[in-house]
N, C-alpha and C positions, 0 to 999 in steps of 0.2 A: 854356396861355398865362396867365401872371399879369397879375393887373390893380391898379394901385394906385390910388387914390382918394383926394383930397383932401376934407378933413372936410368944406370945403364941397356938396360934388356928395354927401358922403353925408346932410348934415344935408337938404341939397335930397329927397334920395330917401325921407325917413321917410313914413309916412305920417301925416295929421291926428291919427288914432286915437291915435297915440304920442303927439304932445303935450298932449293933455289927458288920457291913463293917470294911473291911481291910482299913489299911491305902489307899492302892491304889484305893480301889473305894471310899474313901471321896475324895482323891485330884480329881478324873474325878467329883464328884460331885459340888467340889468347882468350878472346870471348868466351869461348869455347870450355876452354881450359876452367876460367873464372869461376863460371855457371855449372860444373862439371864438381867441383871442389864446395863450392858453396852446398851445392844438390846432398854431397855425402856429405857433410860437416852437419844441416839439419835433420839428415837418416840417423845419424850417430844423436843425436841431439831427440830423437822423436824415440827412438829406441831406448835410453835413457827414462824417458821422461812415463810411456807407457810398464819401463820395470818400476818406478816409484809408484805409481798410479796402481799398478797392480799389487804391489808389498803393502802398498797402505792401506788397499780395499781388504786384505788379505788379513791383515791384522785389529782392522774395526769389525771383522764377524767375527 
């Protein structure tokens, strides 16, 4: 079950800790972030690619 989240309810959810982090632990977070975004953007992408691979096996029997 996916769940989408509006920036609000996520900026709600950080914890205190986060907003007064050093520089150095926001950029591991943006990391974080990055790698996080990237990760579901190739799920969406694999998920896609597995319905065509399936439609087109689907249609040569």
């Amino acid at each position: 079950m996916a769940v989408d989240l509006s920036l609000q309810q996520i900026v709600e959810g950080l914890p205190k800790s986060l907003l007064y982090a050093s520089d150095r632990d926001l950029e591991g977070f943006q990391k974080i972030i990055e790698e996080t975004i990237r990760l579901r953007e190739g799920h969406k992408n694999l998920q896609k690619m597995v319905k065509n691979f399936s439609t087109t096996t689907i249609q040569r029997t």
